[in-house]
C-alpha positions as CSV (number, residue, x, y, z in Angstrom):
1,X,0.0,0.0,0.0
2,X,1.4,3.5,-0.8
3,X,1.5,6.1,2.0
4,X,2.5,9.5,2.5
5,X,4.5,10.5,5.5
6,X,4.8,14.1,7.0
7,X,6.6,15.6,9.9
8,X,4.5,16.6,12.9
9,X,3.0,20.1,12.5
10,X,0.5,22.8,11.8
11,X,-1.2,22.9,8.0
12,X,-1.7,26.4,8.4
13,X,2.0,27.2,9.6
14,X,2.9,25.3,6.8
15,X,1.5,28.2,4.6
16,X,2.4,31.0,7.4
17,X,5.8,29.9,8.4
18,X,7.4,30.7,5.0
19,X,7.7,34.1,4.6
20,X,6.6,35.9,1.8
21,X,9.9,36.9,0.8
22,X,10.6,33.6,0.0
23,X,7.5,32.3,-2.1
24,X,8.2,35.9,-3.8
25,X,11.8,34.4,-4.5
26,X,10.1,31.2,-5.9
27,X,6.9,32.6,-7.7
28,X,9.5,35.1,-9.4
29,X,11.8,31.9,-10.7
30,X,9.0,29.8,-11.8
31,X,7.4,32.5,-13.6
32,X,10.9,33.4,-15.5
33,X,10.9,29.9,-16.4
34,X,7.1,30.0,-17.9
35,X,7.3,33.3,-19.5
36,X,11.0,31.5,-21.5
37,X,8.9,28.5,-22.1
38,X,5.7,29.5,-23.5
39,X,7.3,31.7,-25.8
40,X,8.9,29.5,-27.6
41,X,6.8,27.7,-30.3
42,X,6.3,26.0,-33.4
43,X,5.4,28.4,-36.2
44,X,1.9,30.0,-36.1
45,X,-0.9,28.0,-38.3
46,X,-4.0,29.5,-39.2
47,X,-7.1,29.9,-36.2
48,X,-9.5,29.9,-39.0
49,X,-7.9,26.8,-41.1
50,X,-7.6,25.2,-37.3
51,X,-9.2,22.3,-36.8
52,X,-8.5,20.2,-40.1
53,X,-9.2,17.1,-37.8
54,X,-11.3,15.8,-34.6
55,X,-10.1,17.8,-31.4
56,X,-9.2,15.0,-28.6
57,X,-9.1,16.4,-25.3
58,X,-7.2,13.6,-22.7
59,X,-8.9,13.1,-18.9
60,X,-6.1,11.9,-17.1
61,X,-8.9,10.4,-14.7
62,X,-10.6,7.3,-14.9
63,X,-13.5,7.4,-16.9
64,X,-17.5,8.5,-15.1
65,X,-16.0,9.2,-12.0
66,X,-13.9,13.1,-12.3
67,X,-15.4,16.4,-12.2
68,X,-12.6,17.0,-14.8
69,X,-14.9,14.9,-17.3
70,X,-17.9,16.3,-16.1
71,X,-16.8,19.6,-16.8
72,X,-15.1,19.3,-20.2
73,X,-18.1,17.6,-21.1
74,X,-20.4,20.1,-20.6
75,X,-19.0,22.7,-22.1
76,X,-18.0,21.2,-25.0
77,X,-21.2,19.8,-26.2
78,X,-22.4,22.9,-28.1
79,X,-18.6,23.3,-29.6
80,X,-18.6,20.9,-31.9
81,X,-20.9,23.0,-34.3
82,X,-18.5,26.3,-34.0
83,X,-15.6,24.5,-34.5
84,X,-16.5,22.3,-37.4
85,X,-15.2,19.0,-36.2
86,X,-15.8,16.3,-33.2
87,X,-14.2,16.4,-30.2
88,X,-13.5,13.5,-28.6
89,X,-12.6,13.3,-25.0
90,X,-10.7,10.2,-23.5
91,X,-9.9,9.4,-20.3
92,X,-6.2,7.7,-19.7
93,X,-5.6,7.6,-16.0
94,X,-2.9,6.2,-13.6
95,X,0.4,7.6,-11.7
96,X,-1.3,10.4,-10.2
97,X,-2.3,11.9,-13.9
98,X,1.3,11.6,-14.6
99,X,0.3,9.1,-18.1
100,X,-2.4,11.5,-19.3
101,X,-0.5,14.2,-18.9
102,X,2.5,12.7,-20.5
103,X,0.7,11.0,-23.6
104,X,-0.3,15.3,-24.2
105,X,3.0,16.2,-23.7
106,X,4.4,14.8,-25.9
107,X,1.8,14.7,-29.0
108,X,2.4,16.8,-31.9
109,X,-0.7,16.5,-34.1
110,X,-1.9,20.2,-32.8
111,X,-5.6,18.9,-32.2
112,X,-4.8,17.5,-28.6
113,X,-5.3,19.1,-25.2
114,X,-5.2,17.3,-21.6
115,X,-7.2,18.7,-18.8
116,X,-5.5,19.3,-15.5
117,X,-6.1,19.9,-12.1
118,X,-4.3,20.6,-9.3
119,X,-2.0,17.7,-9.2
120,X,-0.4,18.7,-12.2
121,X,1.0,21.3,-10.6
122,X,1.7,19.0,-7.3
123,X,3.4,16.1,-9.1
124,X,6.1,19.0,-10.3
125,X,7.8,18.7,-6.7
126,X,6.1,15.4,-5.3
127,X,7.0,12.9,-8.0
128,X,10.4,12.8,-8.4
129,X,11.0,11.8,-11.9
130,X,8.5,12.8,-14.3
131,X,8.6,12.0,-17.8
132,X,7.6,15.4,-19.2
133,X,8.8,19.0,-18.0
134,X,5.6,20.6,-16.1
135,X,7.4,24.0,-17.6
136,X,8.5,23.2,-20.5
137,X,6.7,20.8,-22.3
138,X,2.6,21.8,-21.9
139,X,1.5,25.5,-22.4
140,X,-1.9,27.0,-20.7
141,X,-5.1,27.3,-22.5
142,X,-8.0,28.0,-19.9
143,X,-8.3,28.2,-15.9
144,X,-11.8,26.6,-16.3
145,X,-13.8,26.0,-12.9
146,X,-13.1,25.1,-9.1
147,X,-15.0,23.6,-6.8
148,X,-15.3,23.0,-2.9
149,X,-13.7,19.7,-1.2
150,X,-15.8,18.0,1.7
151,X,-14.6,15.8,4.4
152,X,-17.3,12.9,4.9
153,X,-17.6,9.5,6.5
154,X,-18.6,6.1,5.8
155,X,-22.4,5.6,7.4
156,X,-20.8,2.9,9.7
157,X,-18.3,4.7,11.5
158,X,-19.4,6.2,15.0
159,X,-19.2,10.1,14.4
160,X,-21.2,12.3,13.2
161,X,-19.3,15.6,13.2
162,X,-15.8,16.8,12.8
163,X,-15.2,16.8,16.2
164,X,-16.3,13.8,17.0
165,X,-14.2,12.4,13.9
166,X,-11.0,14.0,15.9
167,X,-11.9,12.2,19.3
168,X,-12.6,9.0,17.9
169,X,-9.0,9.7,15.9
170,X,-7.2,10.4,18.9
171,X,-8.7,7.0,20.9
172,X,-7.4,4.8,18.1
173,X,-4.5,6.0,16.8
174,X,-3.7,4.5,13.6
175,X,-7.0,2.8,13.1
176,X,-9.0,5.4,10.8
177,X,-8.3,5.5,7.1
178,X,-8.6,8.0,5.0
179,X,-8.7,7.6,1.2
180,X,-7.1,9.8,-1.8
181,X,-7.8,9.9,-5.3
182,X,-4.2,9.1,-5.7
183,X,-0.6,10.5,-4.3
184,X,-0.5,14.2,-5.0
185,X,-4.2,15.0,-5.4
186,X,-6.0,17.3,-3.3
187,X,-7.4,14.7,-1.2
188,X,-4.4,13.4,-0.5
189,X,-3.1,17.1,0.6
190,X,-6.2,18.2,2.7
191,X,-6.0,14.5,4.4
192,X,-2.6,15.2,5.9
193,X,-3.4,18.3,6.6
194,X,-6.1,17.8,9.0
195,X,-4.0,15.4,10.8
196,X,-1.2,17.9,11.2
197,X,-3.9,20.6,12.2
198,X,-5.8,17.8,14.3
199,X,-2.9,16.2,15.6
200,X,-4.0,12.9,14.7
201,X,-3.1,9.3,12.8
202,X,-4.7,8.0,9.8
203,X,-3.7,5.8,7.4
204,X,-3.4,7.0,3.8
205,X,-5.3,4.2,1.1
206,X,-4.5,6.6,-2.7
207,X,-6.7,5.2,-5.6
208,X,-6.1,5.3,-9.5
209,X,-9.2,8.1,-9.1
210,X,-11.7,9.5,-7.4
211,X,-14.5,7.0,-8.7
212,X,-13.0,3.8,-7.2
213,X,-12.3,5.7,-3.7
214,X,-15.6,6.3,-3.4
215,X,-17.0,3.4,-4.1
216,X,-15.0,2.0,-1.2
217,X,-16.0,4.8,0.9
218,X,-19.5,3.8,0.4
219,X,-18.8,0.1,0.9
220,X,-17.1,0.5,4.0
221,X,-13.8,-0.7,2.8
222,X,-12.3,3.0,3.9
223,X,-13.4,5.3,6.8
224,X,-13.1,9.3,5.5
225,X,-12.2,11.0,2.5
226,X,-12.2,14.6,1.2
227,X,-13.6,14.8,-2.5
228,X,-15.4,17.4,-5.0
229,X,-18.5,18.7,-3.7
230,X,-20.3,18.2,-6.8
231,X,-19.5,14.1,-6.0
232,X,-20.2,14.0,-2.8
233,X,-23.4,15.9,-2.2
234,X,-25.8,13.1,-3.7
235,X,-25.0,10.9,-1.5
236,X,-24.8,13.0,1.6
237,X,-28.2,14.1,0.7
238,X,-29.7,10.7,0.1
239,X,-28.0,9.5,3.4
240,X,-25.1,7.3,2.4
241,X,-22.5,9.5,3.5
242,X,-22.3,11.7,6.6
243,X,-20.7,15.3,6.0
244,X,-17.7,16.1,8.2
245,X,-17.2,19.7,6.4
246,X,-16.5,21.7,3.3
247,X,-12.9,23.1,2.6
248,X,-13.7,27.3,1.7
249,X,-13.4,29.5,4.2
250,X,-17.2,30.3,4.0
251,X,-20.1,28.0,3.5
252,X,-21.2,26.9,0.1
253,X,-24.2,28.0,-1.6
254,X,-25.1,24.6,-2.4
255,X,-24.6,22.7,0.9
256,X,-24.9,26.2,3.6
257,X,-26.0,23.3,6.7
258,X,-22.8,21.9,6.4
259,X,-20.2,23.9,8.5
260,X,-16.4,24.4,7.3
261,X,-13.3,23.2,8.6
262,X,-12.5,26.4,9.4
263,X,-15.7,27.6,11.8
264,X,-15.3,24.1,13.3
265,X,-11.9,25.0,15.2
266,X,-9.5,25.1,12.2
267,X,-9.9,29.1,10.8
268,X,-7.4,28.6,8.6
269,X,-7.9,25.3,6.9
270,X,-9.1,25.7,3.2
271,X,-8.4,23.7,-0.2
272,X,-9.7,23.5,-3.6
273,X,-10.2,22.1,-6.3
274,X,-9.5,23.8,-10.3
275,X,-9.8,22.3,-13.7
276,X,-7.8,23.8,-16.3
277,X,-6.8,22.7,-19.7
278,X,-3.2,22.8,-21.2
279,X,-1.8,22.2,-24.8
280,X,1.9,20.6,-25.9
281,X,4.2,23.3,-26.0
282,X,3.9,23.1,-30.2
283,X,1.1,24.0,-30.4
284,X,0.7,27.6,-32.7
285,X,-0.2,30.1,-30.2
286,X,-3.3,31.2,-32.6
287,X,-4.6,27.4,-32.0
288,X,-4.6,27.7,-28.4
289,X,-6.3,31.4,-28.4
290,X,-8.8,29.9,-30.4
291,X,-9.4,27.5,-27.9
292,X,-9.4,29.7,-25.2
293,X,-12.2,31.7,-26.8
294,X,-14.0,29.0,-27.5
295,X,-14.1,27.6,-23.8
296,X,-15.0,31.3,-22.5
297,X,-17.8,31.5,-25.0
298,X,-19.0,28.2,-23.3
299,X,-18.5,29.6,-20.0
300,X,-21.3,32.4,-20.8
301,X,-23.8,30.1,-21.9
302,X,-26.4,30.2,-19.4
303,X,-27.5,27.2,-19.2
304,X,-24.2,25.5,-18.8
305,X,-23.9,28.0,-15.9
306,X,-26.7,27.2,-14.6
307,X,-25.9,23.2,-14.1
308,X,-22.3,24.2,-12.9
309,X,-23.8,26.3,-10.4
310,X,-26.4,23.5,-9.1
311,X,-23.1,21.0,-8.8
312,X,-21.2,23.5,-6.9
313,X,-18.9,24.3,-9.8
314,X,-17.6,28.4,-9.7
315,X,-16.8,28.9,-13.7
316,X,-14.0,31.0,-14.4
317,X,-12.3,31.7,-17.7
318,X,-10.2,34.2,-18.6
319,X,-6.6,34.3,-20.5
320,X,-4.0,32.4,-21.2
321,X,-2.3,34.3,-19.2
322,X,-4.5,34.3,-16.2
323,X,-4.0,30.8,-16.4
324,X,-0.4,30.6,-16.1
325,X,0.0,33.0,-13.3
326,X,-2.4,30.3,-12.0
327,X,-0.1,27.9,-12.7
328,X,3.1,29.6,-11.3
329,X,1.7,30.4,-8.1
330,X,0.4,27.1,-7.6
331,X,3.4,25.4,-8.4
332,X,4.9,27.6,-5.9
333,X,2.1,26.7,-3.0
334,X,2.7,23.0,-3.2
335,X,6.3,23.1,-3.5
336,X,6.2,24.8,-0.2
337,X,3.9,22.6,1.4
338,X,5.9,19.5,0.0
339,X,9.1,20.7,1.5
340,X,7.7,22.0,4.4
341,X,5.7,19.2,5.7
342,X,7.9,16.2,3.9
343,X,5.6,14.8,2.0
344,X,6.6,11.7,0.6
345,X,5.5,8.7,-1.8
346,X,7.0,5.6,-2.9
């Protein structure tokens, strides 16, 4: 079984004990690197001749079971007409995205695109070796949507709140589990950092997704897990999961009976998640504005708002560029909270 391992601590100090000079030192290196990488390119093809072929966008998530899917999905069911030809969305999971990711990286047909979340920028310090360059091998298209994580429970387990959770933690040491949707993933992340905050032991169980986790979760075979809102709140609602918390500092529209982290003892305590889309570095910077306009034009459409907005989904959009500050200053977040904390895998 893979684990992760940190050194005792406080999530939040992981975040407050690093001053601000140095993430400014960091943030200004990474972005040095992005602004040298994404302006370097194959030469320019035409927007308007662009797409000669079917558009594949990769889901480096198992398939039926990401908000990634579910998101690309919907706003790219009207697209097909505008752009003129199919797009065809494949999932290719495993590693902690690290194979989807990689099988964009390093196509050069200029019709694919990989959607990424915040793992892609994790795996840059957690995973040791990767076989593609975070930096210099994908370029930003679109910061798409994020979403709320909530902490629930198995309906066996004997608590019924947070802080019951944290008592029942503390009396058996090393007996709760708490699953991931794999090493590097923001459930992995928010799980180790409620036990640092909490100052309790729970056993790490990462899965190739967030589908298969929760499955488990529902069957018993693991105790807690933070996942997507959107995911969660059907069964929460119907009764097969009981809801620990939600992960922004203020209640969610969707779910305002269920209390944060933060108001339940932990101010400080807040994670994400975001779905963006990149392209291989060759791609001709007019293809990629071309997809970027197309995704913002689906972000207006109101109905697709509208379904976003009843899963707990906050659209976004913007820039490129937007999307790679994004980028950099994620990159910079987790890098810090890998060092910081330890985190390891193996």
């Amino acid at each position: 079984m893979n684990t992760s391992t940190c050194v005792p601590g406080h999530p939040v100090s992981v975040f407050s004990s690093v001053t601000s000079t140095a993430i400014a030192r960091h943030l200004g290196c990474v972005l040095a690197l992005l602004v040298l990488a994404f302006g370097c390119f194959a030469a320019p093809a035409s927007a308007q001749q662009w797409p000669t072929r079917p558009v594949r966008i990769i889901i480096p998530f198992p398939p039926g079971g990401s908000t990634m899917e579910q998101v690309v999905r919907l706003l790219t069911q009207n697209m097909q007409a505008t752009l003129g030809q199919a797009i065809i969305v494949e999932s290719h999971p495993g590693a902690g995205t690290v194979i989807g990711v990689d099988m964009a990286a390093k196509s050069t047909d200029g019709h694919t695109f990989v959607g990424v979340a915040n793992s892609f920028t994790v795996n840059k310090t957690l995973v040791k070796t990767l076989p593609y360059d975070t930096v210099r091998d994908l370029r930003p298209v679109i910061l798409l949507s994020r979403t709320a994580n909530m902490l629930a429970a198995r309906p066996g387990i004997p608590v019924s709140t947070l802080k019951e959770l944290v008592a029942y933690a503390k009396a058996n040491p090393g007996k709760l589990s708490y699953a991931s949707f794999g090493n590097g993933t923001t459930a992995h992340f928010a799980g180790e950092m409620l036990k640092m905050d909490a100052g309790i032991d729970m056993v790490h169980v990462p899965y190739k997704g967030q589908g298969p986790a929760l499955t488990d979760l529902l069957g018993g075979q693991v105790d807690v897990m933070f996942g997507n809102l959107p995911d969660f709140l059907p069964y929460v609602r119907s009764g097969k999961l009981k809801p620990l918390g939600t992960t922004f500092l203020t209640r969610v529209s969707q779910a305002p009976d269920i209390p944060t982290i933060a108001e339940q003892g932990y101010p400080k305590f807040e994670t994400d998640s975001w779905y963006g889309l990149m392209a291989p570095a060759a791609t001709p910077k007019e293809v990629v504005a071309r997809m970027n306009a197309e995704f913002n034009r689906a972000l207006q459409d109101p109905a697709a708002r509208k379904v976003m907005d009843e899963r707990g989904l906050e659209a976004i959009g913007g820039t490129v560029e937007k999307f790679g500050a994004h980028i950099t200053s994620e990159i910079v977040k987790y890098e810090t909270i890998v060092k910081t904390a330890n985190m390891k895998i193996d």
